[in-house]
KEMAR-484520 format. One record per residue: x, y, z of N, C-alpha, C in turn; residue number from 1; residue in three letters. Coordinates in steps of 0.001 Angstrom, whole numbers. Atoms other than C-alpha are relative to their C-alpha. Layout:
N
((X,Y,Z),(X,Y,Z),(X,Y,Z),NUM,"ALA")
...
***
This chain:
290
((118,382,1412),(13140,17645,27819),(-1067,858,-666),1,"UNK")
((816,-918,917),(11627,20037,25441),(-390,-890,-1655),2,"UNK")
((703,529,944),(9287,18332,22721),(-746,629,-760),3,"UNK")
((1159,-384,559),(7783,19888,19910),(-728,-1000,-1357),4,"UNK")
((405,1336,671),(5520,18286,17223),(-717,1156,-1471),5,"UNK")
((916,-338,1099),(4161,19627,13243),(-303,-1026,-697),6,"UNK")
((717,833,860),(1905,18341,10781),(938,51,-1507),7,"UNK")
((-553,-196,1363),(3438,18398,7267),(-811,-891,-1265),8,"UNK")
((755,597,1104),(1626,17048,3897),(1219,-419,-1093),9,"UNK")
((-341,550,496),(2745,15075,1217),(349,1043,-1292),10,"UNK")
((-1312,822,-251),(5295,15511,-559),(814,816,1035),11,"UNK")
((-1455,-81,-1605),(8414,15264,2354),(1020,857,-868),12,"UNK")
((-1608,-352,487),(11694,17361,1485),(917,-677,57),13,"UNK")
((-876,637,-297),(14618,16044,1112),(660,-465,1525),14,"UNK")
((-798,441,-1163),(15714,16974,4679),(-770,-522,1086),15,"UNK")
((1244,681,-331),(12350,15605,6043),(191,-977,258),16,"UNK")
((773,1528,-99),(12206,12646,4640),(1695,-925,110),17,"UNK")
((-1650,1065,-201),(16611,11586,5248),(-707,-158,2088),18,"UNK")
((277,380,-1541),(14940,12412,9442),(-700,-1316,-15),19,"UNK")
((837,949,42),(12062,10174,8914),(1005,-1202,-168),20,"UNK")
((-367,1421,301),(14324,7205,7163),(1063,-467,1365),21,"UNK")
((-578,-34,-838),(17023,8087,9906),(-571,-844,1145),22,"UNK")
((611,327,-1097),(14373,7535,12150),(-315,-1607,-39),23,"UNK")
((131,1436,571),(13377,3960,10868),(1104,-580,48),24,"UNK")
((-878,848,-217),(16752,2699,10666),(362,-355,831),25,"UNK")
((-652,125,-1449),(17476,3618,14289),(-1098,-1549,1008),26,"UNK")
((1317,774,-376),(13984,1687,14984),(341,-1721,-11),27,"UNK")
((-530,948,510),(15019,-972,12991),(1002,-990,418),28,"UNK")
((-1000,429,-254),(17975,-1761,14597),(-249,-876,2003),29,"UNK")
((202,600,-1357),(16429,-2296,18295),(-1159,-883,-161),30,"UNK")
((700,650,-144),(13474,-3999,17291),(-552,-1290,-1417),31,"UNK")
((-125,901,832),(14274,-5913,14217),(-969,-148,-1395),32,"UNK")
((900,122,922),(11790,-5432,11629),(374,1999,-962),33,"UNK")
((-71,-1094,1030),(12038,-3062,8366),(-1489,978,69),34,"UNK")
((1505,-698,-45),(9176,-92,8438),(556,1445,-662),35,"UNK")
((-421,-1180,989),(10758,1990,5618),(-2184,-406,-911),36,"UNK")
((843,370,963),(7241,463,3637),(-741,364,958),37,"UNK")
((1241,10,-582),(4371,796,6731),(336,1815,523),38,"UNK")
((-635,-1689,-305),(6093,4556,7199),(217,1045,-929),39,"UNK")
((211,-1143,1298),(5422,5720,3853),(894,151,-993),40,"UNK")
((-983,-886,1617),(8418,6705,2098),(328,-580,-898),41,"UNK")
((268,502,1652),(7926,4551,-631),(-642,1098,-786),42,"UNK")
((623,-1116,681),(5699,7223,-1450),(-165,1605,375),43,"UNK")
((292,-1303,-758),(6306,10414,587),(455,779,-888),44,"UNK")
((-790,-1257,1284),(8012,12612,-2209),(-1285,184,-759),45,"UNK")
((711,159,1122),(4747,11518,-4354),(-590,1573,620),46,"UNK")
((1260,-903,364),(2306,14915,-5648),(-1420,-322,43),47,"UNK")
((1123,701,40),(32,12447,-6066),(-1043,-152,950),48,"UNK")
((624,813,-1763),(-1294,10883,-2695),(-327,815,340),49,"UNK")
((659,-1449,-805),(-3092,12714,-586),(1095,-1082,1662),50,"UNK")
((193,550,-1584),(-1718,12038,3125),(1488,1051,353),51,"UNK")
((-854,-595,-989),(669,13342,5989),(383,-297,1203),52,"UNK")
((-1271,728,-1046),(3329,13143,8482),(-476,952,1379),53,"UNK")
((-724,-644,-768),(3024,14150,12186),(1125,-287,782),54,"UNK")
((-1559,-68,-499),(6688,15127,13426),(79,422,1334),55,"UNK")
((-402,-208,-1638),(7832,14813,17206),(1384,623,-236),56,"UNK")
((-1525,-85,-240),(11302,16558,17800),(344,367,909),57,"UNK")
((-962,-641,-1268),(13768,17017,20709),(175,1231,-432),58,"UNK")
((-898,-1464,294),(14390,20511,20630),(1241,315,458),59,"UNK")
((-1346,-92,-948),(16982,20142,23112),(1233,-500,-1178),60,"UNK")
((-1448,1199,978),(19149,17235,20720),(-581,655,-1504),61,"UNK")
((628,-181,1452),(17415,18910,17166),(-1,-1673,-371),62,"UNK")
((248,1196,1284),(16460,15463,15864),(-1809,-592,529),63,"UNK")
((1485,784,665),(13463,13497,14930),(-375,-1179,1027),64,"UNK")
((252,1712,-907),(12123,11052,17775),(-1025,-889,152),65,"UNK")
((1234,155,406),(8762,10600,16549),(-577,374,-761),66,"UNK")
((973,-357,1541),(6546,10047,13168),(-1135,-826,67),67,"UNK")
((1107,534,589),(3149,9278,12062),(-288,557,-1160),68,"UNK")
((411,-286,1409),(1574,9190,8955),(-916,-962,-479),69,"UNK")
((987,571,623),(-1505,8858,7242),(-118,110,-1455),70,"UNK")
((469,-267,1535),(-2600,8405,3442),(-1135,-827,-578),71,"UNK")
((1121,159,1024),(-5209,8018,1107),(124,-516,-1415),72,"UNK")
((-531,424,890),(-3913,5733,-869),(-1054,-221,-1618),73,"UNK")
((971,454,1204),(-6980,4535,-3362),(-583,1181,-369),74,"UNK")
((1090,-583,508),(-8135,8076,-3350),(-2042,-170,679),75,"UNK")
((1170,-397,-846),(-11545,7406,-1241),(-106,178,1318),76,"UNK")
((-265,-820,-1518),(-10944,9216,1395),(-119,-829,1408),77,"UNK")
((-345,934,-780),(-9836,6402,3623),(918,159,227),78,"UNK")
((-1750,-587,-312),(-6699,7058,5524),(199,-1635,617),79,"UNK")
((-778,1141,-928),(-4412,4020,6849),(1267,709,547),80,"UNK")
((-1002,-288,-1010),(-2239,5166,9378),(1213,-740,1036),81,"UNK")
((-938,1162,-299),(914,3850,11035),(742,1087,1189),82,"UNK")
((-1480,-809,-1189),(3552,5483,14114),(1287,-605,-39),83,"UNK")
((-1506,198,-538),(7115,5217,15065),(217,923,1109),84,"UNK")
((-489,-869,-1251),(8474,6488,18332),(1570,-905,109),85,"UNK")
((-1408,721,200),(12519,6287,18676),(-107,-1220,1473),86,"UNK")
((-418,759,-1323),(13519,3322,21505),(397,1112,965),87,"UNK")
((-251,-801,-1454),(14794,5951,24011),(-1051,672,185),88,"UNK")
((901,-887,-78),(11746,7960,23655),(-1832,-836,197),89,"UNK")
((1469,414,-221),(8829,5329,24233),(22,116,1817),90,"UNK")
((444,-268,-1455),(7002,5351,27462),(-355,1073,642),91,"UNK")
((-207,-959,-276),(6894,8646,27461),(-1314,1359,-841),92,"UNK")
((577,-1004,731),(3508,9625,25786),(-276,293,-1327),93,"UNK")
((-43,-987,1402),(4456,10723,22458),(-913,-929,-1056),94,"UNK")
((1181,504,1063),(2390,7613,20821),(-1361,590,192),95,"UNK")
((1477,-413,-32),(-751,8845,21999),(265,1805,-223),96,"UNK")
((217,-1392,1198),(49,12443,20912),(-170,154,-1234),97,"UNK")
((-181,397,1588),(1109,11225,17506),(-1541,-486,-263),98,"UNK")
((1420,256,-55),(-2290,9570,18040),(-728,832,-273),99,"UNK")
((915,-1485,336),(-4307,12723,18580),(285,1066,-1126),100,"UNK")
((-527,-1064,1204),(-2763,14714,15992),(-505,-284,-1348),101,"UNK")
((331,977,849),(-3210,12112,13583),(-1859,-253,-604),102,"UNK")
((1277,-481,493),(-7008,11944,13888),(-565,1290,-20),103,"UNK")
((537,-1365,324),(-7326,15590,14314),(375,356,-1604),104,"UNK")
((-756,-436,1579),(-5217,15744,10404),(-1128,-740,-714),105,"UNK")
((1439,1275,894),(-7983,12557,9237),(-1339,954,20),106,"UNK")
((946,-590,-458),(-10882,14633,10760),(-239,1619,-838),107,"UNK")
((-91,-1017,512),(-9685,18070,9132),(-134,-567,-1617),108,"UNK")
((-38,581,1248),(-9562,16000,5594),(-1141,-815,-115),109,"UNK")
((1029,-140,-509),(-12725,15247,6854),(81,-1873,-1182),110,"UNK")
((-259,1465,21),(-11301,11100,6699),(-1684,-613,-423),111,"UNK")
((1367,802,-161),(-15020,8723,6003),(827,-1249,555),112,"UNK")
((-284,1329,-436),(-12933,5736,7459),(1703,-7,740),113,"UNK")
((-1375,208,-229),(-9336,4839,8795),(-185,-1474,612),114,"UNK")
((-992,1727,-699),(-7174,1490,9511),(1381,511,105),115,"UNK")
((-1366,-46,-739),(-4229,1115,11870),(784,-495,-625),116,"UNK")
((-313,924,588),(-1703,-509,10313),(1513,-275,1154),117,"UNK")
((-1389,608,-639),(1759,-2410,12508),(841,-1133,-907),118,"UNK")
((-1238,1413,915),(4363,-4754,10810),(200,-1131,1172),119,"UNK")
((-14,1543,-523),(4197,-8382,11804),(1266,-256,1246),120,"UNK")
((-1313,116,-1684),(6250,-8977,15162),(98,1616,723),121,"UNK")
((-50,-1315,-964),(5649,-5451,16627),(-721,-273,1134),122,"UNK")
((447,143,-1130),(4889,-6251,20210),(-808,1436,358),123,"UNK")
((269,-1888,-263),(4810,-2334,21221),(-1039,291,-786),124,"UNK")
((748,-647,770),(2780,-1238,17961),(-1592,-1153,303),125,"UNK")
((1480,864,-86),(-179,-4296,18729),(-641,458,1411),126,"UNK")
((714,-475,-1316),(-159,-3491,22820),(-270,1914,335),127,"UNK")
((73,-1299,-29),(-213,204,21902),(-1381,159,-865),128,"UNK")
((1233,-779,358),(-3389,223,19727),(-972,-831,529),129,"UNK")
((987,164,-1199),(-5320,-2063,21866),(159,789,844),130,"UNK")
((480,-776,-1196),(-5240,-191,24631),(-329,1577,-181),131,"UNK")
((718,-1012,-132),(-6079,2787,22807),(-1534,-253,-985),132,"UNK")
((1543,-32,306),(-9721,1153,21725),(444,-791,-1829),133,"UNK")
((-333,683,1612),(-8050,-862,18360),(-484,-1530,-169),134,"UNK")
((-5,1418,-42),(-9221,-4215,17640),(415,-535,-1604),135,"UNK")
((-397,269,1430),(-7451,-6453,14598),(-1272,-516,-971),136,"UNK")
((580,842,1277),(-8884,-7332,11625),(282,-956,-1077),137,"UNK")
((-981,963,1092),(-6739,-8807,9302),(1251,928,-532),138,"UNK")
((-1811,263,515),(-3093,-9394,7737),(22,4,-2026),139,"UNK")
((-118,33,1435),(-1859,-8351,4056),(1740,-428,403),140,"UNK")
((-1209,553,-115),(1316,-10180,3042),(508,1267,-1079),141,"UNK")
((-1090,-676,658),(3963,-8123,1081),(516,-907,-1500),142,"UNK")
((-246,1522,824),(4496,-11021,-2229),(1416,668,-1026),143,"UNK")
((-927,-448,1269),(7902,-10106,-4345),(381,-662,-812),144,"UNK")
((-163,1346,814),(9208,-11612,-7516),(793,1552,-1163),145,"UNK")
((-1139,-946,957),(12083,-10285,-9968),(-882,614,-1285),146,"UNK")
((-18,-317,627),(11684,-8386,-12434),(49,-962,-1926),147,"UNK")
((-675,599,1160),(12452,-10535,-15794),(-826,230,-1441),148,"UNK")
((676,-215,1392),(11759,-10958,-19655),(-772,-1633,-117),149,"UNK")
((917,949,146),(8928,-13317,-20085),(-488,-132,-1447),150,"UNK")
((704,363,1457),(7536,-14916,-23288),(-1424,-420,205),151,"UNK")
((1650,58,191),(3927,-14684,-24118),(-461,-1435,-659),152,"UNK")
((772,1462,406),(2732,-18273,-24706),(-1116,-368,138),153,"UNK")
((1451,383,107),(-780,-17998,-24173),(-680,604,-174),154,"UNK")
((689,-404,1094),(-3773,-16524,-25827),(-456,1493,690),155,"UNK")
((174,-1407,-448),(-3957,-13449,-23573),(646,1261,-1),156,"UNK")
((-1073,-1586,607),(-3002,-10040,-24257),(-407,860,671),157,"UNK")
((116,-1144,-848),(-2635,-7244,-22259),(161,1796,-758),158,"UNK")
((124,-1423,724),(-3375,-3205,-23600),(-150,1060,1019),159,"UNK")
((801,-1050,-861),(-3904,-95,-22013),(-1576,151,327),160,"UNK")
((1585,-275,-53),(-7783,705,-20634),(-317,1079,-778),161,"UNK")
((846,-602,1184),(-10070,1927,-22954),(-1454,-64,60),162,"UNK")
((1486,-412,-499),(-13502,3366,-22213),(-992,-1301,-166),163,"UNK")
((615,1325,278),(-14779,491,-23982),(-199,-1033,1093),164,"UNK")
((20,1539,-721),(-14052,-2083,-21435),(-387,401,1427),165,"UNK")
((-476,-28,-1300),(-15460,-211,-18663),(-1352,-785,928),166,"UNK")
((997,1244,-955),(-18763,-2385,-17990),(452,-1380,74),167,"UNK")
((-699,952,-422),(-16906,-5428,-18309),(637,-222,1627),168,"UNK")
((-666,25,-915),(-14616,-4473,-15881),(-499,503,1541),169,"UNK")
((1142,-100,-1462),(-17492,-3199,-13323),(-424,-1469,-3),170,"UNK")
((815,1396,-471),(-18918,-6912,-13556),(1344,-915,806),171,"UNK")
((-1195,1037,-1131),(-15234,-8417,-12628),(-6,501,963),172,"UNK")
((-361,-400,-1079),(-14513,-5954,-9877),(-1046,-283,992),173,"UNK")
((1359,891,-842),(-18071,-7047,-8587),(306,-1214,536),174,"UNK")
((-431,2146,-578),(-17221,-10636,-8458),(1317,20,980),175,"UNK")
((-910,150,-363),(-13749,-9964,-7686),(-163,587,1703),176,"UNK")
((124,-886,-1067),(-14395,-7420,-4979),(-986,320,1089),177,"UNK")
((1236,-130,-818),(-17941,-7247,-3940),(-80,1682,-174),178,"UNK")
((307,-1192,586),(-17491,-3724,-5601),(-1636,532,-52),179,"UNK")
((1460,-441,754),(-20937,-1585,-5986),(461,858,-1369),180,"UNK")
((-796,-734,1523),(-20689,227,-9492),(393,1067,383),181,"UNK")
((-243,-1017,-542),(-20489,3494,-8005),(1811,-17,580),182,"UNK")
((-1043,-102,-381),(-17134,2218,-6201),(691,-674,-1031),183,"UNK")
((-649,267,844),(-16015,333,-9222),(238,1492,-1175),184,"UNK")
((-281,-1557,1141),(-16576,3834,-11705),(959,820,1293),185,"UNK")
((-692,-1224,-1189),(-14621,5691,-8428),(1660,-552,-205),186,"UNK")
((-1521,720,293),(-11230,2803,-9096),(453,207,-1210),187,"UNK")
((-976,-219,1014),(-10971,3038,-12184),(257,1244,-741),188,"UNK")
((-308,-1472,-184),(-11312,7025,-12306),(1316,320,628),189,"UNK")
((-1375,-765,-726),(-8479,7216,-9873),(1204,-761,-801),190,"UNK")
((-1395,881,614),(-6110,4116,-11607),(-79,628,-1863),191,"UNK")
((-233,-808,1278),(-6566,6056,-15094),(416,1393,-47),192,"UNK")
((-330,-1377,-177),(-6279,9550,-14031),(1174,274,731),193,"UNK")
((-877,-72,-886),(-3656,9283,-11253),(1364,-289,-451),194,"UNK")
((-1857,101,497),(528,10074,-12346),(298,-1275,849),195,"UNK")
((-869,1018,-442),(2172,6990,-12217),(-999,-1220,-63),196,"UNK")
((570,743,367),(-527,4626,-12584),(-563,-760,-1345),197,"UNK")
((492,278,1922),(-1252,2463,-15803),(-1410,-1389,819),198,"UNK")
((1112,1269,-328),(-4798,349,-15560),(10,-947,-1419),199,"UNK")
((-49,961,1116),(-3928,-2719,-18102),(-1862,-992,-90),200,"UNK")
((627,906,42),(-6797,-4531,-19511),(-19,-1308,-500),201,"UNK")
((-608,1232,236),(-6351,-8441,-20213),(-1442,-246,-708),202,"UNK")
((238,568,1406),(-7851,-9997,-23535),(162,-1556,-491),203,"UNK")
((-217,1150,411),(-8978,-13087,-24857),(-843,-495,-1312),204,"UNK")
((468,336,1004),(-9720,-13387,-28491),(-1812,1335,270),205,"UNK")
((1306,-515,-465),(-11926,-10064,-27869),(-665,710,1126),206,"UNK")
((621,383,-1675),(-13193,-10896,-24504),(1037,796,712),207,"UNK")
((-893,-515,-1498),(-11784,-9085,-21270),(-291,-896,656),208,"UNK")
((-303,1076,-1071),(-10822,-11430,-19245),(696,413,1437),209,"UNK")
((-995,-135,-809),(-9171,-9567,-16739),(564,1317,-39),210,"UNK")
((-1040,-892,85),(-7285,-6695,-15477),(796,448,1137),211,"UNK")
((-1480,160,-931),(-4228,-5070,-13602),(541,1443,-271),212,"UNK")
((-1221,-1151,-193),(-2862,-1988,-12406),(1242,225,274),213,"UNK")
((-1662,92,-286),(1037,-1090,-12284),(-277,1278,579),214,"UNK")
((-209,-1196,-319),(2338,1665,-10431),(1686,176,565),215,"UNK")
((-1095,655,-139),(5919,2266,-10372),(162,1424,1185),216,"UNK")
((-1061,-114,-1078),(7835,3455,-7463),(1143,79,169),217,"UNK")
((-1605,-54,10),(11584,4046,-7719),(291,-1301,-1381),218,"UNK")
((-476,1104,365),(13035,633,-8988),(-1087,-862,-40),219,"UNK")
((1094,1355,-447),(9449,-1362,-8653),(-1304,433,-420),220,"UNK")
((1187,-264,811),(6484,-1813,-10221),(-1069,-913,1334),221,"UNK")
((770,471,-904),(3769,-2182,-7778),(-1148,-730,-611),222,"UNK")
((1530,201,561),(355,-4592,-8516),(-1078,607,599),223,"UNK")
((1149,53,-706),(-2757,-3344,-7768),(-1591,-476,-902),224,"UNK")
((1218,-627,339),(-6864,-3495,-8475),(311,-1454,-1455),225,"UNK")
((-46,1444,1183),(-5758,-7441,-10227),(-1269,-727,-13),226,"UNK")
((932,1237,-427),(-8495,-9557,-10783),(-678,-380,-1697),227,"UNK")
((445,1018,1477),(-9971,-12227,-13794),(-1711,-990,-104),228,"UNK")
((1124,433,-133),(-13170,-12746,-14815),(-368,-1627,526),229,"UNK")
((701,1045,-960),(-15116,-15410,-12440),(-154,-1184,-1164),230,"UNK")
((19,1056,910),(-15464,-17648,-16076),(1635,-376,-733),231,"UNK")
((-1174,321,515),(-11704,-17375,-16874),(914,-147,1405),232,"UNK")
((-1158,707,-1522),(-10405,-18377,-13350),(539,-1379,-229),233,"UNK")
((-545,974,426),(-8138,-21582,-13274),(115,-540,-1303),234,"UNK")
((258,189,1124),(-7638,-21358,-16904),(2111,849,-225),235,"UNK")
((-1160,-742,57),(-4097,-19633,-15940),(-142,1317,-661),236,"UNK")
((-289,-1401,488),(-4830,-16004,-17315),(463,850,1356),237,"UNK")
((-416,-1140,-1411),(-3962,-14801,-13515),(1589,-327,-198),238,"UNK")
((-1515,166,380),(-655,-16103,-14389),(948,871,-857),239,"UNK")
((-710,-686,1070),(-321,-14773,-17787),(374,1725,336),240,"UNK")
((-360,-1541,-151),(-1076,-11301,-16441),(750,478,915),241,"UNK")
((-916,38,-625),(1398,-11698,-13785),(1004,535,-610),242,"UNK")
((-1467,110,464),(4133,-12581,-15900),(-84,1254,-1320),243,"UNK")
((-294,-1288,976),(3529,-9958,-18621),(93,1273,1456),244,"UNK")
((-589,-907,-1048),(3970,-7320,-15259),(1515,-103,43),245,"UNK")
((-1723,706,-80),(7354,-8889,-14717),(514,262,-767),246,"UNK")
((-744,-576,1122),(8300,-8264,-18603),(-530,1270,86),247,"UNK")
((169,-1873,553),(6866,-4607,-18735),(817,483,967),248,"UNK")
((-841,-348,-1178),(8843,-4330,-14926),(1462,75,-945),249,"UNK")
((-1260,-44,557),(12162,-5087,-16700),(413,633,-1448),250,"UNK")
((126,-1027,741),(11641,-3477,-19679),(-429,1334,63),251,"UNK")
((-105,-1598,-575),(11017,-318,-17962),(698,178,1077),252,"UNK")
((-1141,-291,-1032),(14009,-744,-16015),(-127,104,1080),253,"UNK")
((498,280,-1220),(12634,-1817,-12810),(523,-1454,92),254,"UNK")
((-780,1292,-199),(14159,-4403,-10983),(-1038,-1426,939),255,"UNK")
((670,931,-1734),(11372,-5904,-8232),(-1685,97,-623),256,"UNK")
((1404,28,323),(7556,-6262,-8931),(-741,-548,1515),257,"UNK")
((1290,556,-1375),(5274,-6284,-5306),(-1172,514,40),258,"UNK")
((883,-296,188),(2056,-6568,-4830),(-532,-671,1260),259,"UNK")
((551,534,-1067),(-57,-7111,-1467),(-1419,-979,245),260,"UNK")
((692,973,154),(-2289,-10091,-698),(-694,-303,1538),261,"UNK")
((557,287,-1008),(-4561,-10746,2228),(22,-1672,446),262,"UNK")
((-478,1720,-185),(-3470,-14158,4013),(-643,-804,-179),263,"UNK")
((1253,1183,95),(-6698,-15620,4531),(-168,-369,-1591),264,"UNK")
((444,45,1420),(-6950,-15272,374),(735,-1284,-370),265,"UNK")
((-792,973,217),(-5583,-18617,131),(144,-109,-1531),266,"UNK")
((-129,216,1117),(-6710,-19181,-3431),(979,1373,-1106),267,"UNK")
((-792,-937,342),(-4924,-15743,-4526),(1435,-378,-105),268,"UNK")
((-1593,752,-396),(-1407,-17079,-2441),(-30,-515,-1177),269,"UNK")
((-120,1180,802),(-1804,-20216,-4740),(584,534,-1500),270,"UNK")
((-15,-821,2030),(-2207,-17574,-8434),(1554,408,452),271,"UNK")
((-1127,-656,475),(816,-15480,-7144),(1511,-859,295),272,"UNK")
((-1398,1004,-364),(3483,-18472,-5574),(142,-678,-1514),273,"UNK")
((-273,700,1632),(2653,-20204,-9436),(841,650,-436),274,"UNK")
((-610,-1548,859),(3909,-16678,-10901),(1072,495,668),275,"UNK")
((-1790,-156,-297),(7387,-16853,-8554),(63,424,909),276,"UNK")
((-312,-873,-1313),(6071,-14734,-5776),(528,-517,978),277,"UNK")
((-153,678,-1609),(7291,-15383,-2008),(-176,1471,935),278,"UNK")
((60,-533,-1104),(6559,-13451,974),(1122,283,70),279,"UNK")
((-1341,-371,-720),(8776,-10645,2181),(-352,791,1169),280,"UNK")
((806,-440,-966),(6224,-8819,4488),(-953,-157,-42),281,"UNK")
((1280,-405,-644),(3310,-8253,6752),(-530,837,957),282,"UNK")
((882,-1134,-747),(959,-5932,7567),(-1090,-262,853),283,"UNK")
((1135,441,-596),(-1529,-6667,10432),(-771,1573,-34),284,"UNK")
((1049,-1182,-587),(-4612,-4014,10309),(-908,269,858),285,"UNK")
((376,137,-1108),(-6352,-2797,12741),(-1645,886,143),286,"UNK")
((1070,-1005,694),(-9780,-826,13143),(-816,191,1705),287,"UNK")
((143,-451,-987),(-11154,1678,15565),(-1701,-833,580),288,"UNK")
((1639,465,-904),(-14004,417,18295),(137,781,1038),289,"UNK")
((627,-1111,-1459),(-13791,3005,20926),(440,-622,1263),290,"UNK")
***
């Protein structure tokens, strides 16, 4: 068996990224779980992103029997990383190459951090990064909810960001986040500047109350970087700015609106199940200890 392996950067080619999905479906099919989403190509075509694929191939059969891939999704040079190896081809090594390759690509992009990431019920992907020095940390859920036309019935209003609102919105991301200002001026640099991103700010007679990034994706408007000032919590504005997502989703011809939620965040669950969400995945992460 002849194996070779390249690095490639973001964006995938067409005939790239049909191996890669190829590769996922075949995956898919022996071990039951979808990993078109923890495998990137939601976003592998993007200019945007910083991150990259390494590629295993049979040379013997020309096809694709192994992928990894890392990205930098927020922009601070934090990579989350993920593998696939085909079913006929585990046991045989190629995760822990994909491994080494992987932090040698983080290391050359000269990474300040990385997290593992596996999809919920991966036996293989949990006893494969323990034993190479991984211990978990925590689970983000996947939350979806249609698209629809919503009516504005309550006193909050949503606009584009505007320089104006940007100490406000350092004091929420504080509360919300445990942000320092430094990493709050670094979010909303990248969610204003970055194609494909809109940073909404939420309004109340004035007041910011709140705000909310979209980012669309094919058919889907992703949430990110949500959160409502610590004096307008349980007052339903996490709602309102939900459901105005949902009408700007369908009025920009998007059919799906997801946005990821950390399990333990119980009180979060609670804002987005009000606003229609339900669980359609999970991500367990993972983080290096040597």
């Amino acid at each position: 068996m002849n194996l070779s392996a390249i690095t490639v950067s973001f964006p995938l080619d067409q005939e790239t990224y049909e191996e890669v999905q190829n590769l996922c479906k075949t995956a898919a099919v022996c071990d039951g779980i979808l990993l078109n989403q923890v495998m990137n190509l939601t976003i592998a075509k993007s200019y945007e992103i910083r991150g990259f694929y390494v590629l295993v191939y049979d040379d013997e059969k020309n096809i694709l029997v192994g992928a990894g891939t890392a990205v930098d999704l927020m922009g601070l040079n934090t990579y989350e990383w993920s593998m696939l190896v085909a079913p006929m081809y585990r046991q045989l090594g190629i995760g822990t190459a994909i491994l080494n390759v992987l932090k040698e690509g983080m290391a050359i992009r000269k990474s300040e951090g990385e997290l593992a990431l596996v999809v919920e019920g991966s036996k293989y992907g949990k006893e494969f990064l323990q034993q190479n020095g991984y211990l978990y940390s925590f689970s983000e859920a996947t939350l979806e909810a249609h698209a629809e036309v919503m009516e504005n019935k309550g006193a909050v209003t949503l606009r584009p960001f505007m320089q104006k609102d940007t100490e406000a919105l350092i004091s929420i991301f504080s509360d919300a986040f445990g942000d320092m200002r430094e990493e709050s001026l670094e979010l909303i640099e990248f969610n204003t500047t970055t194609e494909g991103l809109v940073m909404w700010t939420a309004e109340t007679d004035g007041e910011v109350v709140g705000t909310v990034t979209t980012r669309k994706e094919g058919e889907v408007q992703w949430i990110t970087a949500f959160a409502v000032s610590p004096n307008r919590q349980r007052q339903g504005v996490g709602t309102e700015i939900l459901n105005f997502v949902k009408d700007y989703a369908i009025r920009s011809g998007d059919k799906t609106v997801l946005l990821d939620v950390e399990i333990e965040n119980m009180g979060a669950l609670c804002v987005y199940e009000k606003a229609g969400f339900m669980k359609s995945s999970q991500l367990d992460y993972y983080i290096y200890i040597g």
